[in-house]
CHARMM internal coordinates of N, CA and C (Angstrom, degrees):
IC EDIT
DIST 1 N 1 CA 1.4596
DIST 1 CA 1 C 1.5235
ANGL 1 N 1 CA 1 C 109.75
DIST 1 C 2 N 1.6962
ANGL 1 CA 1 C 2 N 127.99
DIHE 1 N 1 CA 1 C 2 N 164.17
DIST 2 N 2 CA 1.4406
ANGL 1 C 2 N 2 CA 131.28
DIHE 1 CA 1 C 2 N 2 CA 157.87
DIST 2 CA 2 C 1.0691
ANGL 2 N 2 CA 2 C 109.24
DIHE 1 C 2 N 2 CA 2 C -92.97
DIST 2 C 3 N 1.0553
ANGL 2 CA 2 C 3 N 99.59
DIHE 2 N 2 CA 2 C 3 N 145.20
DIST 3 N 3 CA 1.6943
ANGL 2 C 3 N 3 CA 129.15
DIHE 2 CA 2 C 3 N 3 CA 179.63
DIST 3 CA 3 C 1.8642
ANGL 3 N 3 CA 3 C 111.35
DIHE 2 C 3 N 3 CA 3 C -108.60
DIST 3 C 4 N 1.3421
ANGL 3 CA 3 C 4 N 94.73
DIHE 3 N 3 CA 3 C 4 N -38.08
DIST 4 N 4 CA 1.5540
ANGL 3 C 4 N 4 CA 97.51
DIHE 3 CA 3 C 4 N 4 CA 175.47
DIST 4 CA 4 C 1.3849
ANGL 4 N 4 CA 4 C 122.48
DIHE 3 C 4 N 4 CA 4 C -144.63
DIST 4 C 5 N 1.2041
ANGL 4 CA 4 C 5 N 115.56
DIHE 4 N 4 CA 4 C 5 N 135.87
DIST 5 N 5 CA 1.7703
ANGL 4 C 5 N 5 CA 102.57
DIHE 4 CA 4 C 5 N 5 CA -167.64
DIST 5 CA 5 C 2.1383
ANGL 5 N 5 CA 5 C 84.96
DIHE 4 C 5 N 5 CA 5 C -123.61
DIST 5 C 6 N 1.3836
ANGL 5 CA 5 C 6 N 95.55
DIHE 5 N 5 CA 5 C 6 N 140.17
DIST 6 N 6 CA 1.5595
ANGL 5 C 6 N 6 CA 128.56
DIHE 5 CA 5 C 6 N 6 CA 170.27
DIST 6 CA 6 C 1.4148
ANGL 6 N 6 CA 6 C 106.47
DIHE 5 C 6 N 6 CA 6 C -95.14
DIST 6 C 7 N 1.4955
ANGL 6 CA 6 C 7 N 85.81
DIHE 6 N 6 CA 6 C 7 N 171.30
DIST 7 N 7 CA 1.6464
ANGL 6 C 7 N 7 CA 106.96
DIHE 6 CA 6 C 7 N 7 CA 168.06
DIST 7 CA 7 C 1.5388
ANGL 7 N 7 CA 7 C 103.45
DIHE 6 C 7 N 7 CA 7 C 163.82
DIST 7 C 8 N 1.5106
ANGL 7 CA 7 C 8 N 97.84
DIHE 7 N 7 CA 7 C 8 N 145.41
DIST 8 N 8 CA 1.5917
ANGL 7 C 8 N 8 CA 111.50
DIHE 7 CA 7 C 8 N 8 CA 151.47
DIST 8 CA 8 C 1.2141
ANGL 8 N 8 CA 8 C 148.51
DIHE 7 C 8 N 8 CA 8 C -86.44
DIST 8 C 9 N 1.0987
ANGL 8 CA 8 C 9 N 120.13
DIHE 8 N 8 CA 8 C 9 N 146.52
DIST 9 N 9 CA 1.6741
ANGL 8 C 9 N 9 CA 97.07
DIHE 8 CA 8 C 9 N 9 CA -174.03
DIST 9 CA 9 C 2.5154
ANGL 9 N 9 CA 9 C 83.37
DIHE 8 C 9 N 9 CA 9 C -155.08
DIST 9 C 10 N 1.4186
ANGL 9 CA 9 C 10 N 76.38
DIHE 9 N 9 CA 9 C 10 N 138.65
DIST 10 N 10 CA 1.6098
ANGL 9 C 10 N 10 CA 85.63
DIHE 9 CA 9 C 10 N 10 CA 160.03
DIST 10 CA 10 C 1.3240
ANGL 10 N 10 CA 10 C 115.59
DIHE 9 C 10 N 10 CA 10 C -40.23
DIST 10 C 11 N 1.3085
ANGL 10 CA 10 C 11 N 95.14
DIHE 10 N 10 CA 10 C 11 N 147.48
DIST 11 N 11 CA 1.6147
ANGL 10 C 11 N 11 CA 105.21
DIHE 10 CA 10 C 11 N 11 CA -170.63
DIST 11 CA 11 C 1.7777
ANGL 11 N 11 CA 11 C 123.59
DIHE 10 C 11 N 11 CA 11 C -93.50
DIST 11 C 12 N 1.7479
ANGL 11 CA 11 C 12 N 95.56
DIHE 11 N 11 CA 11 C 12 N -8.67
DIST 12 N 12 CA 1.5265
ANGL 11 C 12 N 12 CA 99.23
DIHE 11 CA 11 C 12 N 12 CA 167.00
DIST 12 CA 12 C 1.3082
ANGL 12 N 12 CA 12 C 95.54
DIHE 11 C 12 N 12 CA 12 C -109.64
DIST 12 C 13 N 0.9941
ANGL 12 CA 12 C 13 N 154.93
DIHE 12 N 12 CA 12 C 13 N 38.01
DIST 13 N 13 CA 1.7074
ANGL 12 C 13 N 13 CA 161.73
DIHE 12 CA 12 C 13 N 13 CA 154.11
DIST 13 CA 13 C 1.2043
ANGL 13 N 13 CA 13 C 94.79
DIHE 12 C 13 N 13 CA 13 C -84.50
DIST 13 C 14 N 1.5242
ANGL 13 CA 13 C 14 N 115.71
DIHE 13 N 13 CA 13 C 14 N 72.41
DIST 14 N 14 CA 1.7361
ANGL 13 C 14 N 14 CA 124.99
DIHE 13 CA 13 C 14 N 14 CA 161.70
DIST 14 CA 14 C 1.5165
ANGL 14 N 14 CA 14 C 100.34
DIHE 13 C 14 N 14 CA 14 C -72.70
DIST 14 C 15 N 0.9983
ANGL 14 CA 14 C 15 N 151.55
DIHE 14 N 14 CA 14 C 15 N -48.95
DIST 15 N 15 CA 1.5453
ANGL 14 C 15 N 15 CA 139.93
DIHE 14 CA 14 C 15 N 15 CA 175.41
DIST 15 CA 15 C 1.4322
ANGL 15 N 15 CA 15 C 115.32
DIHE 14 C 15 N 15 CA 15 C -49.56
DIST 15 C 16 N 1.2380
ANGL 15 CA 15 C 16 N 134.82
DIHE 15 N 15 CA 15 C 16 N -44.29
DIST 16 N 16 CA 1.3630
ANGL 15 C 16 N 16 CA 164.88
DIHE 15 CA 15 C 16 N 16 CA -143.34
DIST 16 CA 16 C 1.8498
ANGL 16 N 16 CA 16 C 83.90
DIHE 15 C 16 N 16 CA 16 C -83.30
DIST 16 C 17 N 1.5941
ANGL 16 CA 16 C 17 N 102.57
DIHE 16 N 16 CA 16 C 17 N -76.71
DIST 17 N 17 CA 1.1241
ANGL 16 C 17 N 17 CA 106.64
DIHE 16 CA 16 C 17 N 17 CA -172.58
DIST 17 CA 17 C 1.4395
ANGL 17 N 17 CA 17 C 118.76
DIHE 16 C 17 N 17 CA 17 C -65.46
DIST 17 C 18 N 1.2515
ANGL 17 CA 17 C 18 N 128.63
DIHE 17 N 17 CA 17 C 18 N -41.24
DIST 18 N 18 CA 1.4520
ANGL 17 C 18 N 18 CA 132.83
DIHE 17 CA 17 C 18 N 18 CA 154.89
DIST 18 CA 18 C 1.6647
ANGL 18 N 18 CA 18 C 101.46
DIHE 17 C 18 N 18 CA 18 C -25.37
DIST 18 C 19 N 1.1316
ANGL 18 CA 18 C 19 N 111.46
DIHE 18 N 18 CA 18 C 19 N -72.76
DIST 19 N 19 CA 1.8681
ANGL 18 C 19 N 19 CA 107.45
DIHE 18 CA 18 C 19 N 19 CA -164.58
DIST 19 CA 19 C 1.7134
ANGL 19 N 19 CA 19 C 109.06
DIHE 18 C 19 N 19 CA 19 C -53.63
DIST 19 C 20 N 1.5461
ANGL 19 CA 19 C 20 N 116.43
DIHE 19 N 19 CA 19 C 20 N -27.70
DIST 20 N 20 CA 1.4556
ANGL 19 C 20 N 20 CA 113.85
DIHE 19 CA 19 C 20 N 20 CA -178.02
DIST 20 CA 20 C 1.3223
ANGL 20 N 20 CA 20 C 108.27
DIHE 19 C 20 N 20 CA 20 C -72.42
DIST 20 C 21 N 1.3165
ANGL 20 CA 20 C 21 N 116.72
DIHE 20 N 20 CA 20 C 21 N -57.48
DIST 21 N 21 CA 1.1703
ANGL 20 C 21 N 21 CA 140.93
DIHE 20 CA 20 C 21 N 21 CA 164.89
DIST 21 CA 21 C 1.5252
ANGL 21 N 21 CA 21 C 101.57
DIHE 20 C 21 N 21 CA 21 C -17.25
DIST 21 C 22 N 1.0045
ANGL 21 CA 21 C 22 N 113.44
DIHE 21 N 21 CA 21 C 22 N -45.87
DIST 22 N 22 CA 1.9303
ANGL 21 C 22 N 22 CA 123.65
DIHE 21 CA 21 C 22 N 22 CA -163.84
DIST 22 CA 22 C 1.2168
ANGL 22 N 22 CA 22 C 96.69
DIHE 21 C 22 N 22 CA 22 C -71.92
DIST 22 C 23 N 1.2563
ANGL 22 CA 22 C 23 N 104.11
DIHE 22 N 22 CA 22 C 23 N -58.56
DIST 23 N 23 CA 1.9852
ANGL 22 C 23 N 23 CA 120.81
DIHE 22 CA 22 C 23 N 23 CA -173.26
DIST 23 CA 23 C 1.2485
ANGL 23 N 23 CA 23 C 116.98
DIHE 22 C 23 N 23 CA 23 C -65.43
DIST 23 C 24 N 1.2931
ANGL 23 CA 23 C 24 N 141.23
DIHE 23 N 23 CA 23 C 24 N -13.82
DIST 24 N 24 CA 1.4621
ANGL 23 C 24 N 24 CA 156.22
DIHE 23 CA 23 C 24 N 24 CA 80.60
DIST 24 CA 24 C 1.4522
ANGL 24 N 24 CA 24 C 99.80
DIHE 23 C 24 N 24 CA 24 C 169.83
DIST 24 C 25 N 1.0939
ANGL 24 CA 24 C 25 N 103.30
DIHE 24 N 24 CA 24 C 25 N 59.74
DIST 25 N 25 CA 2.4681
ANGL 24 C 25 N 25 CA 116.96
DIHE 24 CA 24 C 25 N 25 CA 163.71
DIST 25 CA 25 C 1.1462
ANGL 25 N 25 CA 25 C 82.63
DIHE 24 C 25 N 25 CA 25 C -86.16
DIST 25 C 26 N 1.7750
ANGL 25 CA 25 C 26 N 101.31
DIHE 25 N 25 CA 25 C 26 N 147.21
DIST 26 N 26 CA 1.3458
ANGL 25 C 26 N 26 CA 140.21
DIHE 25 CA 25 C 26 N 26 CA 159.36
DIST 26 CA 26 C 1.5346
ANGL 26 N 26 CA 26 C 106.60
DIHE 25 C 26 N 26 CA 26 C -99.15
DIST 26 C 27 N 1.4358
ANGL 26 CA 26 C 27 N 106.24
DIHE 26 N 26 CA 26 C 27 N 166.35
DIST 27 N 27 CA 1.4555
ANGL 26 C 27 N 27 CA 124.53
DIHE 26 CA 26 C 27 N 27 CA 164.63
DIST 27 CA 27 C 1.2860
ANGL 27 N 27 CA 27 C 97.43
DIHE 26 C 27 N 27 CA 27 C -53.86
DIST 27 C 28 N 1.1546
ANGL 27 CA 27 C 28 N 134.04
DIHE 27 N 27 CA 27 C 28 N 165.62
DIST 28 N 28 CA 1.7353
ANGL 27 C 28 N 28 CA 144.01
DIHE 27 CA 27 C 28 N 28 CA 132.50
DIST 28 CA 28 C 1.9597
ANGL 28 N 28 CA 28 C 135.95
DIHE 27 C 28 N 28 CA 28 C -149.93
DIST 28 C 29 N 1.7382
ANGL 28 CA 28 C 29 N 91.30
DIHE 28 N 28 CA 28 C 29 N 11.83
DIST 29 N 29 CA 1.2022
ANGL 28 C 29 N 29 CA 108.03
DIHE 28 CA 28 C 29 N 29 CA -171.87
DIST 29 CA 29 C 1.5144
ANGL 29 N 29 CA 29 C 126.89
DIHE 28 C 29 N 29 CA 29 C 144.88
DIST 29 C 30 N 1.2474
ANGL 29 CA 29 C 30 N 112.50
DIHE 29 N 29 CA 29 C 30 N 163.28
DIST 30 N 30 CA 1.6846
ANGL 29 C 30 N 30 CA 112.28
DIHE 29 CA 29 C 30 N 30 CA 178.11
DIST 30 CA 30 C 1.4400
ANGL 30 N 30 CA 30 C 105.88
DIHE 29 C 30 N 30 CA 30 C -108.32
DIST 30 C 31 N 1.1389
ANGL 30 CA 30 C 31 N 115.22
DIHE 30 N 30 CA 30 C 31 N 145.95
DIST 31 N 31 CA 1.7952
ANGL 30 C 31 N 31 CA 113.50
DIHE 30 CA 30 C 31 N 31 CA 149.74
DIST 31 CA 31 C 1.3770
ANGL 31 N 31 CA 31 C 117.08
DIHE 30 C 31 N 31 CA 31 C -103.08
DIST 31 C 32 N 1.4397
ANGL 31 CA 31 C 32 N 133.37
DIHE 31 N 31 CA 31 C 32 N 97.45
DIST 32 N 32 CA 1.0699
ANGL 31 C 32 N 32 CA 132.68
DIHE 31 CA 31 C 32 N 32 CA 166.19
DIST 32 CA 32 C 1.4349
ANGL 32 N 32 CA 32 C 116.49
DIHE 31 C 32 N 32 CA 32 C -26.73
DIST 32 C 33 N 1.1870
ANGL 32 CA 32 C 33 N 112.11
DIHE 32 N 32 CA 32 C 33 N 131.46
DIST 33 N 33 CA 1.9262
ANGL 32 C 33 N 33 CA 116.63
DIHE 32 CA 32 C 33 N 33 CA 161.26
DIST 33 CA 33 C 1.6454
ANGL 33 N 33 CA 33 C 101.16
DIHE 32 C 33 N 33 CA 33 C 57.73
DIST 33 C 34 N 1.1691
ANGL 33 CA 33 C 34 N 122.22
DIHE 33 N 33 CA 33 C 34 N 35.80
DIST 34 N 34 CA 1.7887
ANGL 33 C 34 N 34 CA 130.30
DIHE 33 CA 33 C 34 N 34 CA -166.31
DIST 34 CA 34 C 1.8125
ANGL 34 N 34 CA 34 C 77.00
DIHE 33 C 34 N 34 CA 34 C -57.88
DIST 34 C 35 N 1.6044
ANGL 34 CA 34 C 35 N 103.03
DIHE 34 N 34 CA 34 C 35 N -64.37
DIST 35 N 35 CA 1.7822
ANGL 34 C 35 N 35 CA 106.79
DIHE 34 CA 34 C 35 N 35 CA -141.57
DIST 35 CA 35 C 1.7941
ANGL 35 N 35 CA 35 C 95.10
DIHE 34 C 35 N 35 CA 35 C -91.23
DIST 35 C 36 N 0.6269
ANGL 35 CA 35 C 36 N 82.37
DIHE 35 N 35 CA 35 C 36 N 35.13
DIST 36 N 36 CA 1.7897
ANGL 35 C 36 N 36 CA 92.60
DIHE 35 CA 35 C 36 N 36 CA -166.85
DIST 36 CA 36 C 1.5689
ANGL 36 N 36 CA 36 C 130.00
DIHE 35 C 36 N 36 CA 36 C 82.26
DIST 36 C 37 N 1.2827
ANGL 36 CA 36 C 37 N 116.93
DIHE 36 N 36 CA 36 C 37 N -168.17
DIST 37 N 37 CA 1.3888
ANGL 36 C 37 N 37 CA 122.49
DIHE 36 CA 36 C 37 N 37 CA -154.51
DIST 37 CA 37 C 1.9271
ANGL 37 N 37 CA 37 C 100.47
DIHE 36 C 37 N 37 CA 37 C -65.04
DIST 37 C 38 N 1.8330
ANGL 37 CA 37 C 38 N 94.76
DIHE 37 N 37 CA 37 C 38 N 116.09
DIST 38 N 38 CA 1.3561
ANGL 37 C 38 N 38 CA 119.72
DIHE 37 CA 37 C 38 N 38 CA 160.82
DIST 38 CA 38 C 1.3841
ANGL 38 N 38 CA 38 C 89.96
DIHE 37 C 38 N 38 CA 38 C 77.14
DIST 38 C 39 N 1.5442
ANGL 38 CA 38 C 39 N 141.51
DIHE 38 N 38 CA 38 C 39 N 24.91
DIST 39 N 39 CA 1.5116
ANGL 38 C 39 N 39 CA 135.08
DIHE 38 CA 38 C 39 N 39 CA 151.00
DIST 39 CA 39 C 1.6231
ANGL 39 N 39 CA 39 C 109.42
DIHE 38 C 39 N 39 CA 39 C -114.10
DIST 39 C 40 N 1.2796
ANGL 39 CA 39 C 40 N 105.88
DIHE 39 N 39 CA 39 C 40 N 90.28
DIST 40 N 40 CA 1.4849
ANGL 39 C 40 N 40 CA 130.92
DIHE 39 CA 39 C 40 N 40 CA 164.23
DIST 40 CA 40 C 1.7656
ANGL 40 N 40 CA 40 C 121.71
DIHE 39 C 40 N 40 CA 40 C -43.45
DIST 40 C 41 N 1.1930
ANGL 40 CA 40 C 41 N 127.91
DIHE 40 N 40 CA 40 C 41 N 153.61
DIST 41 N 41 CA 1.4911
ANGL 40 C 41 N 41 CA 125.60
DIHE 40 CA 40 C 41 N 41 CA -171.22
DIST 41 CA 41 C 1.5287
ANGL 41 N 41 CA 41 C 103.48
DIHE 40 C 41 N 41 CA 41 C -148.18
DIST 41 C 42 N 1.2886
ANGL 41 CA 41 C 42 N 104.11
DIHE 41 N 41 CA 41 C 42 N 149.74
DIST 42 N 42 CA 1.7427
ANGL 41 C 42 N 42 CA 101.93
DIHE 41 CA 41 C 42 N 42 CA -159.82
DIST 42 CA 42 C 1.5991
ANGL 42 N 42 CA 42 C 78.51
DIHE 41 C 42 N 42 CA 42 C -122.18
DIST 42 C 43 N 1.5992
ANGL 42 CA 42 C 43 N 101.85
DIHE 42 N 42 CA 42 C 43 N 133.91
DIST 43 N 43 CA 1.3173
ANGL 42 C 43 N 43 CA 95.53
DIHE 42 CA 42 C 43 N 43 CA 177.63
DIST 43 CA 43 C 2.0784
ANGL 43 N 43 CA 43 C 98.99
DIHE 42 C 43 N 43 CA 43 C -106.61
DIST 43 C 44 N 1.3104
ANGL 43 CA 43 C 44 N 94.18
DIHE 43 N 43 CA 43 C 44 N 145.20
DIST 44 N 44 CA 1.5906
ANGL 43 C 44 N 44 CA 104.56
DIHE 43 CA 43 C 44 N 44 CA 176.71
DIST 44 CA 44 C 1.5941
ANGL 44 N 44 CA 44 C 113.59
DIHE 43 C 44 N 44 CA 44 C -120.09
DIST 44 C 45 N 1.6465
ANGL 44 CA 44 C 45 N 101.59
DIHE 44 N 44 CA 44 C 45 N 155.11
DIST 45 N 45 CA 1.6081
ANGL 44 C 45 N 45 CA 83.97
DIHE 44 CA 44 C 45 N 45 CA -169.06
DIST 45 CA 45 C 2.1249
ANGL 45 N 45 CA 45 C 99.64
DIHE 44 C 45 N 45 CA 45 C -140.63
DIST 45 C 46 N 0.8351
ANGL 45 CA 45 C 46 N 116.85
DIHE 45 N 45 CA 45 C 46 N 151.51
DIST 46 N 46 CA 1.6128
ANGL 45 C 46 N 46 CA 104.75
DIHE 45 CA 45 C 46 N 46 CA -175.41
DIST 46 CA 46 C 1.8739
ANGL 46 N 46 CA 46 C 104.44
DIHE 45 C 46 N 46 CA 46 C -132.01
DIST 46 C 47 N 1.2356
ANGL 46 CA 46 C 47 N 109.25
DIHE 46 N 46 CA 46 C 47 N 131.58
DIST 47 N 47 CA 1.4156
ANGL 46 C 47 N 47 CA 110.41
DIHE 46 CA 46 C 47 N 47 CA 169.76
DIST 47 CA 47 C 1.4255
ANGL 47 N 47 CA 47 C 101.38
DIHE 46 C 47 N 47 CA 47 C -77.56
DIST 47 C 48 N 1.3688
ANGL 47 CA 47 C 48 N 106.53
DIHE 47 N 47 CA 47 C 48 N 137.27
DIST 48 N 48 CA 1.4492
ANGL 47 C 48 N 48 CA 133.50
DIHE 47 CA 47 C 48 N 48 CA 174.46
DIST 48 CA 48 C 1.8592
ANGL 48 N 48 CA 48 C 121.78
DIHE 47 C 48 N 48 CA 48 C -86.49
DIST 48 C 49 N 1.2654
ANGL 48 CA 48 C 49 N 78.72
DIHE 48 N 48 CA 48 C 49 N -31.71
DIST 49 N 49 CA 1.9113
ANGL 48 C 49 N 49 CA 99.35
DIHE 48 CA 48 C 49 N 49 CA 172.59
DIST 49 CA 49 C 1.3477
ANGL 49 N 49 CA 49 C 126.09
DIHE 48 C 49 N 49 CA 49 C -51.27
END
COOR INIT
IC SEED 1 N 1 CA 1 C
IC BUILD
């Protein structure tokens, strides 16, 4: 079974993150250069439990 489901999403995608945020993802980190050079990715993560 999952216990936790991820994802990325751009890191100036304040709407994006607002809607996860709702669905209840936390912060848990960046990926540097995710979308390429100097576009950063905020990774979010939600317990399923």
């Amino acid at each position: 079974s999952c216990d936790v489901m991820s994802l990325e999403v751009r890191i100036d995608n304040d709407v994006a993150q607002h809607v996860y945020r709702n669905l209840g993802f936390q912060n848990g980190g960046k990926r540097k250069n995710y979308y390429g050079e100097g576009e950063d990715a905020l990774v979010m993560w939600v317990n399923l439990k």
